[in-house]
ZAMARGU-4260 file (C-alpha; in steps of 0.2 Angstrom, whole numbers, plus 5000, padded with zeros to 4 digits):
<rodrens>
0) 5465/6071/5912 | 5474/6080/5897 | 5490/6070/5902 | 5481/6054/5902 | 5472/6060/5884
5) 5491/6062/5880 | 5499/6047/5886 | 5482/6035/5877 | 5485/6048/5862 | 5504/6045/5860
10) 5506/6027/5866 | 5520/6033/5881 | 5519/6024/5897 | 5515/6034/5912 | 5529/6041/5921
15) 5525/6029/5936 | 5521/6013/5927 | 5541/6009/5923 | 5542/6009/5943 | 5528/5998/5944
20) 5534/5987/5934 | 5551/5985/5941 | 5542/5981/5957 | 5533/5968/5953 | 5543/5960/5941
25) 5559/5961/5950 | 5550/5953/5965 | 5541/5940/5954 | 5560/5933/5945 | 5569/5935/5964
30) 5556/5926/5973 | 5555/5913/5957 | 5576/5911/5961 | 5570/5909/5979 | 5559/5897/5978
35) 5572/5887/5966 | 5583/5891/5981 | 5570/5882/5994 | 5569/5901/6002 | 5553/5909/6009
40) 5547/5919/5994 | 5549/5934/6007 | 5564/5934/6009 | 5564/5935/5987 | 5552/5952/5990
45) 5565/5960/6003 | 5580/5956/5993 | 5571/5963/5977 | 5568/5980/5982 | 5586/5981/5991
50) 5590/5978/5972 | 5580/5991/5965 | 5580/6004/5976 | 5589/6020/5976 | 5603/6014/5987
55) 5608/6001/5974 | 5604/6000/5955 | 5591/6013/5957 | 5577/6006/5945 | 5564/6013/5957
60) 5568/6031/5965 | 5550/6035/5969 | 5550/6028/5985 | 5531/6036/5989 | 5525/6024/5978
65) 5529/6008/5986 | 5526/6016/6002 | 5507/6020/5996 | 5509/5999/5988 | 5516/5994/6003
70) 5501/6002/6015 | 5489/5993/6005 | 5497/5975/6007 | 5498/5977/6026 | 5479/5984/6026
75) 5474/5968/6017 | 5487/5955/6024 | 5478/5959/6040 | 5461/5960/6035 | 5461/5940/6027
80) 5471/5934/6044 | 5455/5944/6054 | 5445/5934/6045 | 5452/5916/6047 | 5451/5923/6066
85) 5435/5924/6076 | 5430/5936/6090 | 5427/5922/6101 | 5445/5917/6097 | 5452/5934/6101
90) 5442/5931/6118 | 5450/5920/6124 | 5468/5924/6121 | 5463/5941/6130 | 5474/5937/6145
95) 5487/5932/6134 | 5487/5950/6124 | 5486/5960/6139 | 5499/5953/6151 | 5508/5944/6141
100) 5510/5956/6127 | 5512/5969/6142 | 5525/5962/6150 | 5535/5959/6131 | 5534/5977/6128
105) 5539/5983/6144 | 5555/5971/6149 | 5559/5974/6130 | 5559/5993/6132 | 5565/5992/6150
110) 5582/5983/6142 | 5586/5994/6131 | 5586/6008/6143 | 5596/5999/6154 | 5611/5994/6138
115) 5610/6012/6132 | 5613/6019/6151 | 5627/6007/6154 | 5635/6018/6139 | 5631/6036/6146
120) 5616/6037/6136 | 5601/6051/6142 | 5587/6040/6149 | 5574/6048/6138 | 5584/6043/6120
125) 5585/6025/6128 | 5565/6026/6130 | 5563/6031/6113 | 5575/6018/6106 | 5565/6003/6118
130) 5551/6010/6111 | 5558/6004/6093 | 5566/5990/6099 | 5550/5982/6106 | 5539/5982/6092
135) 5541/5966/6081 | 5535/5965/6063 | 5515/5960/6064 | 5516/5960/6042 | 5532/5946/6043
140) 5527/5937/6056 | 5507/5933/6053 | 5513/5929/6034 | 5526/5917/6038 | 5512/5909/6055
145) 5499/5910/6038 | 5509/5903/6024 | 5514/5887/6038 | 5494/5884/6042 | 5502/5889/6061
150) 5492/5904/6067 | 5482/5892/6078 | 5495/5882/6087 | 5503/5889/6102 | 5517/5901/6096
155) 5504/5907/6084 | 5494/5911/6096 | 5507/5919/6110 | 5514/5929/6093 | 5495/5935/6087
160) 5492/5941/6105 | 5510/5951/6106 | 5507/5958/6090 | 5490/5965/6093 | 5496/5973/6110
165) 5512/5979/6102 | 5500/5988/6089 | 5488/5995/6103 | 5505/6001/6112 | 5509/6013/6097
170) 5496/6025/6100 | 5505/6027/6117 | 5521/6027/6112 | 5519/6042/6097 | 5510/6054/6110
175) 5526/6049/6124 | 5538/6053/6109 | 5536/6072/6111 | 5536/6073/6128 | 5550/6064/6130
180) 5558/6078/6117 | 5549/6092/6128 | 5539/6098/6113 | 5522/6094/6118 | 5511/6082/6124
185) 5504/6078/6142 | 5496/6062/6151 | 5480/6069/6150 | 5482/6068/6130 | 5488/6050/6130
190) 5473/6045/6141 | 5461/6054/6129 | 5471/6045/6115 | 5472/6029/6121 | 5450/6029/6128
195) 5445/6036/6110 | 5454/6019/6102 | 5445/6008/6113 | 5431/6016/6111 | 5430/6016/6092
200) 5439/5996/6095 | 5422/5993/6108 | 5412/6000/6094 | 5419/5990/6078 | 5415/5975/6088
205) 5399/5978/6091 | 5393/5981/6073 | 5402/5962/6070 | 5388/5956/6081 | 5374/5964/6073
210) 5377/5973/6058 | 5389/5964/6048 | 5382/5947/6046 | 5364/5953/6039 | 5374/5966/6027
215) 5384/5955/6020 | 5368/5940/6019 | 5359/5956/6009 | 5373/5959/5997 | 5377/5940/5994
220) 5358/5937/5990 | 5360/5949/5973 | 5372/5933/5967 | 5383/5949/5961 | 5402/5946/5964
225) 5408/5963/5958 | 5395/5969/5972 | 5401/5957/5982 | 5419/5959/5982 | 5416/5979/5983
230) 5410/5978/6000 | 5422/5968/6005 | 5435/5980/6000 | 5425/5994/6008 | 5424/5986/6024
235) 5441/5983/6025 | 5448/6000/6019 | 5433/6008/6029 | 5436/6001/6043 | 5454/6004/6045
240) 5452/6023/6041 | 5442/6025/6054 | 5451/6018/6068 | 5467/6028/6060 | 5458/6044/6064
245) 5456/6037/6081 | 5474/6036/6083 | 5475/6016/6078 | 5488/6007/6069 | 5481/6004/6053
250) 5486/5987/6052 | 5476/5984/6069 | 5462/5993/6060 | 5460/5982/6045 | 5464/5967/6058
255) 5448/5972/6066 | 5440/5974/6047 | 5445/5956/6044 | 5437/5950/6062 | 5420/5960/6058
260) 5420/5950/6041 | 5423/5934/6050 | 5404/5933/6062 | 5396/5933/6044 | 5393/5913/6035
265) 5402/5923/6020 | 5418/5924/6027 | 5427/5910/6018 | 5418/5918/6002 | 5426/5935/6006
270) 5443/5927/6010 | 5442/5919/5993 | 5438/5937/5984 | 5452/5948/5993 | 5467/5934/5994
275) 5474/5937/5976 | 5473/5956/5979 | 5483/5951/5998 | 5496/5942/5988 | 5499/5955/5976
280) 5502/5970/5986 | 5507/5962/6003 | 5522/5957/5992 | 5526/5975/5985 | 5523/5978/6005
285) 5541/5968/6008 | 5549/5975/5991 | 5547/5992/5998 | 5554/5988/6015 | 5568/5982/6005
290) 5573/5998/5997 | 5576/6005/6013 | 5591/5998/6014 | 5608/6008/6009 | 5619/5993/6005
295) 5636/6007/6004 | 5630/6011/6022 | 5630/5996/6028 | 5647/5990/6019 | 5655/6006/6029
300) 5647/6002/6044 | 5647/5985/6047 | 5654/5983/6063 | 5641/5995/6071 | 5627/5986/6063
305) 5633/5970/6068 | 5634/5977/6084 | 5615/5982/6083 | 5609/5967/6076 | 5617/5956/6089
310) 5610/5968/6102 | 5591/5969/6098 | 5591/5951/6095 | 5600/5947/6111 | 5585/5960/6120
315) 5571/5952/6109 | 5575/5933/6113 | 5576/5935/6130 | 5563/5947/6136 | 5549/5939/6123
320) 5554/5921/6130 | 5557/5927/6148 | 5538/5936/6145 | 5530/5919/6139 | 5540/5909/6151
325) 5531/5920/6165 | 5513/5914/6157 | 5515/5896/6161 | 5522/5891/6144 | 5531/5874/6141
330) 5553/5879/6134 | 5545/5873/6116 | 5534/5887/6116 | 5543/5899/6123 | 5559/5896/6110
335) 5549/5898/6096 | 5539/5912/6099 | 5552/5922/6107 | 5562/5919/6088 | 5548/5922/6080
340) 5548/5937/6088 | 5566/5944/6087 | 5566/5957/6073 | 5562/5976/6073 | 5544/5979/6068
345) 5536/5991/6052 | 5528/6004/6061 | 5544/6006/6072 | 5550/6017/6054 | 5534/6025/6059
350) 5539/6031/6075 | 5557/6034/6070 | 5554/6048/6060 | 5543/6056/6072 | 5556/6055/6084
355) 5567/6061/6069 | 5556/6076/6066 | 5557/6079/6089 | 5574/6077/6089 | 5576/6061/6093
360) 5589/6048/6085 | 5590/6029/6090 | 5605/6027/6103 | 5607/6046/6103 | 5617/6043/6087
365) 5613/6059/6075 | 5612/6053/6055 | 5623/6037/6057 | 5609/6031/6071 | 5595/6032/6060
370) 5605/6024/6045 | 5609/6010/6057 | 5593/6005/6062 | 5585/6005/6047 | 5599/5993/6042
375) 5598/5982/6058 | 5580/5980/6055 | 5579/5976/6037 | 5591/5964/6039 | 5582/5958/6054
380) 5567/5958/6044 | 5576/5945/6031 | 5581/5934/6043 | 5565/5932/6050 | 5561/5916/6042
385) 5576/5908/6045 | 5575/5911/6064 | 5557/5905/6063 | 5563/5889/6057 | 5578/5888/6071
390) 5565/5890/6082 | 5553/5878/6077 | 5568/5866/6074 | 5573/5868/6093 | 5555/5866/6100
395) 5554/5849/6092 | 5572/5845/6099 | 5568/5852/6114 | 5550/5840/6113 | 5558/5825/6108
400) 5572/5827/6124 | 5558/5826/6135 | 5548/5814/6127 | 5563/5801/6129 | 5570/5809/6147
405) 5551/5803/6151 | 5553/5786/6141 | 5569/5780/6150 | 5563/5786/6170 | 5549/5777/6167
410) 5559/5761/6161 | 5570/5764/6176 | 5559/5766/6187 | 5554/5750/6184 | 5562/5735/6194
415) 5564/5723/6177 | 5563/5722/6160 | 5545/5723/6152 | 5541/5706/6146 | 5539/5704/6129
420) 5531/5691/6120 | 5536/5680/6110 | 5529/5684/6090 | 5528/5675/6075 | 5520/5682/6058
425) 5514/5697/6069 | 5510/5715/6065 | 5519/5729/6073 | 5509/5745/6075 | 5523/5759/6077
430) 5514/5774/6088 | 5497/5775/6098 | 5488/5789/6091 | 5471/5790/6086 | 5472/5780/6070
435) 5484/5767/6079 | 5470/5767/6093 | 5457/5764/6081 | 5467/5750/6071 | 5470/5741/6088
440) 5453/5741/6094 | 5449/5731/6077 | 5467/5718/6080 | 5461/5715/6098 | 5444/5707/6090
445) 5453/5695/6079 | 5467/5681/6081 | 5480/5692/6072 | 5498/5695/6083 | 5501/5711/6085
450) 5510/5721/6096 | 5511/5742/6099 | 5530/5752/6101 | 5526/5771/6106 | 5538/5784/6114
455) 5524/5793/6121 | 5524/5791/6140 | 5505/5793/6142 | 5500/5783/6127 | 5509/5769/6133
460) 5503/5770/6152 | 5483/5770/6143 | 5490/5755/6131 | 5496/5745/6146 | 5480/5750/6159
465) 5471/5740/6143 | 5480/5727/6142 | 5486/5729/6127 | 5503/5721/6122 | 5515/5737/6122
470) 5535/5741/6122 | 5540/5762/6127 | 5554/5765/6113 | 5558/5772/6098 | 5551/5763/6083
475) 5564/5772/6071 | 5579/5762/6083 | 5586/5746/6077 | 5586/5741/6096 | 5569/5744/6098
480) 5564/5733/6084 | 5572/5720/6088 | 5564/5720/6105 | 5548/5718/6095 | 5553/5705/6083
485) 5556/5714/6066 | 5565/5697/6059 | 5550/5689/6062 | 5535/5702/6058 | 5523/5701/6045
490) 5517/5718/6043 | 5521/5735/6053 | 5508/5750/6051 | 5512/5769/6053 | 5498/5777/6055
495) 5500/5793/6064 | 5518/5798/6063 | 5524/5815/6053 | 5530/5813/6038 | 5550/5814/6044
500) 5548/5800/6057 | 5537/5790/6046 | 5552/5792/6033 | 5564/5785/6048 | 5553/5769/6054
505) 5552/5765/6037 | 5569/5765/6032 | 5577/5756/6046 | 5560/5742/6047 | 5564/5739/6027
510) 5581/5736/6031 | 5581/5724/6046 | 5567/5713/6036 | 5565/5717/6022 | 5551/5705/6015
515) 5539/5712/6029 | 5524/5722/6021 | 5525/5740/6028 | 5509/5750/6028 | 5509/5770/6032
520) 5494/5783/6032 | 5499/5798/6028 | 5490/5815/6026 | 5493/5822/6008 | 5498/5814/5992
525) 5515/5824/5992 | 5521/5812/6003 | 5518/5797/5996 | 5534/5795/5983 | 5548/5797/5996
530) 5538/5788/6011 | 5537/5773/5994 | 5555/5778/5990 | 5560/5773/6009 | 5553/5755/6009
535) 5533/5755/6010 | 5524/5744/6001 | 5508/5755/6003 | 5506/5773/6007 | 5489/5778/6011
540) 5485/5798/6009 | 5469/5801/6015 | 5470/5815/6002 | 5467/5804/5989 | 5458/5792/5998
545) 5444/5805/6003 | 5442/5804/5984 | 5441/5786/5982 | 5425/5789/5991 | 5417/5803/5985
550) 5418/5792/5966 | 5409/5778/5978 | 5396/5787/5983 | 5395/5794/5965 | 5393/5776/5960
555) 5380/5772/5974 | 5369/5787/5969 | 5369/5780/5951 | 5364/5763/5956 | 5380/5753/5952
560) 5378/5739/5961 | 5390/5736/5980 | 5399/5723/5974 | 5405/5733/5958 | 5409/5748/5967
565) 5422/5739/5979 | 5428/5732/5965 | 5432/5749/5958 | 5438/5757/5974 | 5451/5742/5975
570) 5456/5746/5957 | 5460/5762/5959 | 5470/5759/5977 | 5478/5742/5968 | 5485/5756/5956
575) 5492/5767/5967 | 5477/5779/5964 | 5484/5782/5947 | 5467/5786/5940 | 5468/5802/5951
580) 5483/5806/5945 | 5488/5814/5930 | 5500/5799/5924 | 5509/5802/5907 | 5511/5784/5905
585) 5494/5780/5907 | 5488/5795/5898 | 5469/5796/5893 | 5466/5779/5897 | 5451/5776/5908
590) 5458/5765/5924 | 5440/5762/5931 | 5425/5759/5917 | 5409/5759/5922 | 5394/5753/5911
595) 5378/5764/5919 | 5362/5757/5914 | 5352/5771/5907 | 5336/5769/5916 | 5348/5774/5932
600) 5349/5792/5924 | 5331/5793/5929 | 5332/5787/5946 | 5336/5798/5959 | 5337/5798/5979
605) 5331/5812/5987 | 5332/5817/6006 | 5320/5827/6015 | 5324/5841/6023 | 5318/5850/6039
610) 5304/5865/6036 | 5304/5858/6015 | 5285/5857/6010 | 5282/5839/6008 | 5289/5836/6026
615) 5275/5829/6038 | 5261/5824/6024 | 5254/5809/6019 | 5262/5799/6005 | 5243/5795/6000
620) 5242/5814/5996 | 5256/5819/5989 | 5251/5811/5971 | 5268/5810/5964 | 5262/5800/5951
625) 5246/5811/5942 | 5254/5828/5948 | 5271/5825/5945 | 5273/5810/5934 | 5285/5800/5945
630) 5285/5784/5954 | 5290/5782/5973 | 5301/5766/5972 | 5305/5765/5991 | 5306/5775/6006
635) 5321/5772/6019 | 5319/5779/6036 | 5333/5774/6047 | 5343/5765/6035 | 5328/5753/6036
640) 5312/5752/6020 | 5297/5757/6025 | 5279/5749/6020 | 5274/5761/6004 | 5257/5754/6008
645) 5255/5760/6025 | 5240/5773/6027 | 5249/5780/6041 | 5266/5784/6031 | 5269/5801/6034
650) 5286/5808/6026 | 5298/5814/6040 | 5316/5825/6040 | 5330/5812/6036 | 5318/5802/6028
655) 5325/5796/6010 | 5312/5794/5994 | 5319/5786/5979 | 5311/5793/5965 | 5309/5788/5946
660) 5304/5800/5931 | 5311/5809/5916 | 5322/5823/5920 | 5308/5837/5917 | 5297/5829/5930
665) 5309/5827/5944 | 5314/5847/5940 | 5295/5850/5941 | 5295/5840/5958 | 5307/5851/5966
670) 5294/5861/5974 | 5290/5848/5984 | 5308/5849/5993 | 5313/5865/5990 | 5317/5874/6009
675) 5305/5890/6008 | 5313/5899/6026 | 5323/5885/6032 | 5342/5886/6033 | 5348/5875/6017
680) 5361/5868/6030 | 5347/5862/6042 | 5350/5843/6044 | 5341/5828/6051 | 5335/5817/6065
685) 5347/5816/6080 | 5356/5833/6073 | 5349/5851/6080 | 5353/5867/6071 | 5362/5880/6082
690) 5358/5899/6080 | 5373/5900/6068 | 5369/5887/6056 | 5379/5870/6058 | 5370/5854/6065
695) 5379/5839/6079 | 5377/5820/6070 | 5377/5809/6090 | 5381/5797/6079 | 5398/5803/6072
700) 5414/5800/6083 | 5425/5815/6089 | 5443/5816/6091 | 5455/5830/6095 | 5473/5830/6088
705) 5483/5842/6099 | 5498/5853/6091 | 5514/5845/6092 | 5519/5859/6104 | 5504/5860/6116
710) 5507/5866/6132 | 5496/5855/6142 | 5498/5840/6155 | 5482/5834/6154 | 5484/5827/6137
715) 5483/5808/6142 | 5462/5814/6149 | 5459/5814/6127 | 5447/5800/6122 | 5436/5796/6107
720) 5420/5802/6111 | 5403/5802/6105 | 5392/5821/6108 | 5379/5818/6123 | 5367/5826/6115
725) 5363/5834/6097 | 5366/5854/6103 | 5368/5861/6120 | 5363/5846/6134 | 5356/5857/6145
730) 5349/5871/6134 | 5337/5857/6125 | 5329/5854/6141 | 5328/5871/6146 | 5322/5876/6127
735) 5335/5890/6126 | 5347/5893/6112 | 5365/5895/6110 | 5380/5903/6100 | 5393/5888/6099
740) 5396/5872/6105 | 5409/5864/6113 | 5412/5846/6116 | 5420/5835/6131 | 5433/5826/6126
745) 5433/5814/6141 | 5414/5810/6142 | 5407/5815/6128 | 5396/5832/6135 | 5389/5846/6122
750) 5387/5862/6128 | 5386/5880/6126 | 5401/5890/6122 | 5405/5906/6137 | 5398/5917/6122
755) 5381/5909/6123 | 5370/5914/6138 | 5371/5899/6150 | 5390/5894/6147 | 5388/5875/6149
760) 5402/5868/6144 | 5412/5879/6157 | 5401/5873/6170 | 5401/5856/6164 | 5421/5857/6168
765) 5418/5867/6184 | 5405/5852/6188 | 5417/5836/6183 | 5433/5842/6182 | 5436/5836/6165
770) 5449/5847/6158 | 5449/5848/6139 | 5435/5851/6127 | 5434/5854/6108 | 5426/5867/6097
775) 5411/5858/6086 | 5412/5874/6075 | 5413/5867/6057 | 5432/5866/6050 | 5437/5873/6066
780) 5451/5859/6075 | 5455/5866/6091 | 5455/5863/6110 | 5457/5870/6127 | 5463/5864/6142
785) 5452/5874/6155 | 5466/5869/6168 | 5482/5876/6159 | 5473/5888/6150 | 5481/5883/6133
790) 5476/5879/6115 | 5478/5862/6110
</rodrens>
């Protein structure tokens, strides 16, 4: 305390805060030259602290204080990817942990035993150095799945899974360490061990069922974010301690934290509060793996680290693919994941020095062993990303490959030439995915020409089985547009192609004709420069186009009248949605002007809602007009007006009043639909709320779009669907309730998720057959193939 008085008496920093400083701004102006670069900002963090560490220019030579940092990021990095997870999630992919992260961990240890032998090395020294060897880097690794948006695609998923096993596996493998030296430890130790993590693990999950989502309802109801955030943080600290004590990584710990967070409605609240603090110190986390590094080691001793490096990738490559491969997964995954998974992990410095402290030294190597891995692995570690992208990079090669091995047995298999017809002034829709599907449906209605190209096996076999006019090829070949009459087309549409395909068509299309008018849908406003720099006369990004009608309903609610609006909407789409934009050359001027009337201010439609109080009465008694001082212009039930002079107009849910009045009376009427016990996200007729909150429209289609990469065969089964009914088929007539729900995406059946009592929508697939159904869970994307037993 007196050297704090001191330091705010004499205006000296603290000793530490110099260190400090270099961390984080060292790692801020390295990732800054990154990012210029076009690198992943971590590799920036891990090249900062090799610069700053006591093995080069020795800014920072406390190394205990980015080690204390770095423990922090890793807790929080885990604890936000827990909460974008799910326990129902994690479920699921339990096969997946289990034997697949089993077999990884033990054909990966199993290998190295087998190198280090071969060399005359003691079997138990090769153990140890499998046992470093097989762990990968759970911090990297869910950062880089994280920061791509690909955690739930399928080498996400087949990395999550390996990475939590790989973490459970540590509590084993630092009890094995010292009896593999002969300085302690027994089998009855590593069972009590490894049954008191999974107990407290059985325990953690339990509370997320019951406890966690009413404490964190109780603290988000005193509208307190300090309060807020606090627990948050407590949770997430508290959690991890506790499974530490237990023997658990503390990475799996806080993962845990994050997944008890996650069953609450707040989660995305919670994610919000924590990620700045994630950033912060997850990025001193990589800074402080960087300072590991003795660069005048490595200069010395490059061949054997070379050596090193080639061999653990060599071991990783083949025994995480070989382990996957095992599963049922497609080559795309496989490749992928297994160079995802290629580098040495954290926690394997962890174990290193406790083999240190046994007497145990990576390949049996004294001093130069030890230096040599930690040089292996941290430049592992900074290659990470860039095998990452190799892998992705193959697994679309590798996709495309087959995709057009598929395309040319099926032309040669048949007889003759497809016939063609003969087009004028037509449109050529390039692709058949959902969009295109949707755009085709409206084509085959009118007189317009048109005609589809798709490279997709199974979309063409659905195109032709339709009768739809359809050519298998590659719409980003000259040949193949030709064969579907470029010189002569009107219009082509790209509707569901990436980005970098999308680019392609429209580059060669704008060259072979180039007065044709080319239309492409894309998904974000990035892409619309280079995909109008390559030839299209109008890129639609549904980013910006999602706006265009939020302003329309905006517009509707404040009584503009229809033909107005659509006049606006076409000015701002006519002007390249410049009004959106923040154009310097249009500056401050208004693109769209709007003249309100002012008696609209005073006008509002209101919609009734489930369990609010004027639901269920008689407009006769609701005296809006002496109570309240407003007049009931119309009701709409339907979509359709209803009589206003009807005695026997009750007001229902979904029901839609239009009400006029000054604004103090319409504030004054609130009590009249303000929801009293009801859930605010209740919603209304043909809807039914769930026991977690979130309502079914019947009336809304559904569509699943698989990963790129999914493993499945059953893909071409996908349709648009509408839900059968609004919750759980069976579970309404049966009056039960139900967790989630879960949606055929053949027929159209709702039912209840294997965490709900009944388990529908499983039997539903045991019943028909049908192979694949969608989550309903709001913002949640995802499929599975009951049959393959894949994400999609």
């Amino acid at each position: 305390m007196r050297a704090m008085s001191y330091t705010l008496a004499t205006g000296a920093p603290p000793a530490f805060l110099t260190e400090v400083v270099v961390l984080i701004v060292a790692g801020a102006v390295i990732a800054y030259i990154c990012f210029r670069l076009k690198l992943v900002p971590i590799v920036g963090f891990l090249l900062a602290g090799v610069l700053v560490g006591p093995n080069a220019l020795g800014l920072v030579r406390d190394p205990e204080l980015a080690n204390s940092a770095a423990e922090i990021g890793v807790i929080l990095l885990l604890f936000t990817i827990g909460i974008e997870f799910s326990l129902e999630k994690l479920a699921r992919i339990k096969r997946l942990i289990f034997l697949g992260g089993g077999l990884q961990v033990t054909l990966a240890t199993g290998a190295a035993v087998a190198a280090l032998a071969a060399f005359g090395v003691n079997w138990k020294v090769g153990l140890f150095t499998g046992f470093l060897v097989a762990l990968s880097s759970t911090a990297i690794v869910l950062k880089l799945l994280g920061d791509r948006d690909e955690t739930n695609g399928p080498a996400g998923q087949v990395a999550l899974a390996l990475l939590i096993f790989q973490d459970l596996a540590i509590v084993v493998m630092v009890l094995i360490v010292p009896m593999l030296s002969g300085s302690g430890g027994s089998t009855l130790g590593i069972i009590y061990a490894l049954g008191k993590a999974l107990g407290i693990i059985a325990a953690i999950l339990l509370v997320a069922r019951k406890l966690m989502p009413k404490l964190l309802e109780q603290v988000a109801l005193t509208c307190s974010p300090e309060l807020f955030l606090l627990t948050v943080i407590a949770i997430c600290f508290g959690t991890a301690y506790l499974t530490s004590l237990a023997g658990v990584s503390l990475s799996l710990g806080a993962f845990l934290a994050g997944l008890l967070v996650s069953e609450s409605r707040f989660s995305q609240h919670a994610l919000g509060e924590t990620m700045p603090l994630q950033i912060l110190f997850s990025a001193i986390f990589f800074v402080s793996v960087g300072m590991l590094l003795d660069l005048r080691f490595l200069v010395h001793n490059l061949p054997l680290v070379m050596a090193a490096i080639v061999t653990v990738l060599v071991i990783k490559v083949i025994t995480t693919g070989l382990s996957v491969f095992l599963l049922g997964y497609r080559l795309p995954v496989v490749v992928a994941s297994a160079l995802m998974l290629a580098q040495v992990g954290e926690f394997s410095f962890v174990l290193e020095r406790a083999g240190r402290e046994a007497g145990l030294f990576p390949a049996g190597i004294a001093g130069a062993g030890s230096q040599s891995f930690i040089a292996t692995t941290v430049v592992l570690m900074i290659l990470t990303p860039l095998l990452a992208k190799m892998g992705t990079s193959l697994a679309s090669r590798i996709e495309n490959r087959k995709a057009q091995r598929d395309a040319t047995a099926m032309m040669e298999s048949e007889p003759s030439e497809p016939e063609i017809p003969h087009l004028e002034d037509h449109v050529i829709v390039a692709g058949y995915g959902q969009a295109a599907r949707r755009l085709v449906r409206v084509l085959s209605g009118s007189r317009i020409p048109y005609i589809i190209t798709t490279l997709s096996p199974a979309g063409a076999n659905e195109a032709e089985s339709d009768g739809l006019p359809v050519l298998r090829g590659d719409a980003s070949k000259q040949h193949t547009l030709m064969l579907v009459g470029i010189d002569r087309a009107k219009m082509m549409v790209i509707a569901d192609d990436d980005p970098a395909m999308a680019h392609r068509i429209t580059s060669e299309a704008r060259m072979l004709n180039p007065t044709m008018r080319i239309v492409v849908r894309t998904h974000y406003m990035a892409e619309v420069e280079t995909l109008t720099a390559a030839g299209a006369d109008r890129v639609i990004a549904e980013e910006l186009e999602s706006i265009v009608q939020l302003f329309a309903e905006v517009l509707r609610d404040y009584r503009i009248p229809a033909e107005e609006i659509e006049a606006h909407e076409e000015a701002v789409r006519r002007g390249g949605y410049s009004a959106l934009l923040k154009d310097p050359e249009i500056g401050d001027k208004a693109v769209v002007e709007c003249n309100v009337p002012g008696e609209c201010f005073d006008t509002r439609t209101v919609m009734v809602r489930p369990g609010s109080p004027i639901t269920a009465r008689a407009l006769s008694e609701l005296e809006l007009g002496p109570r309240y001082g407003l007049t009931l212009r119309s009701v709409r039930r339907d979509g359709q007006p209803m009589d206003l002079h009807s005695a026997e107009l009750t007001v229902g849910p979904g029901d839609e009043l239009v009400l006029s009045g000054k604004t103090a009376d319409l504030a004054k009427s609130a009590v009249l639909f303000r929801l009293e016990n009801a859930d605010p996200s209740a919603q209304v007729k043909d809807s039914a709320t769930v026991d977690n909150g979130y309502t079914i429209d019947t009336e809304q289609m559904i569509e699943l779009k698989p990963e790129p990469l999914a493993a499945c065969s059953h893909l071409d089964q996908i349709r648009q669907v509408l839900p059968s009914a609004p919750g759980c088929e069976e579970c309404l007539k049966l009056g039960e309730t139900w967790v989630h729900l879960r949606i055929c995406m053949k027929c159209g059946h709702a039912g209840c998720c294997d965490t709900s009592k009944n388990k529908h929508a499983s039997k539903h697939f045991a019943k028909t057959g049908h192979p694949i159904m969608k989550s309903l869970q709001p913002e949640e994307n995802w499929g599975w193939c009951y049959v393959d037993e894949v994400y999609l």
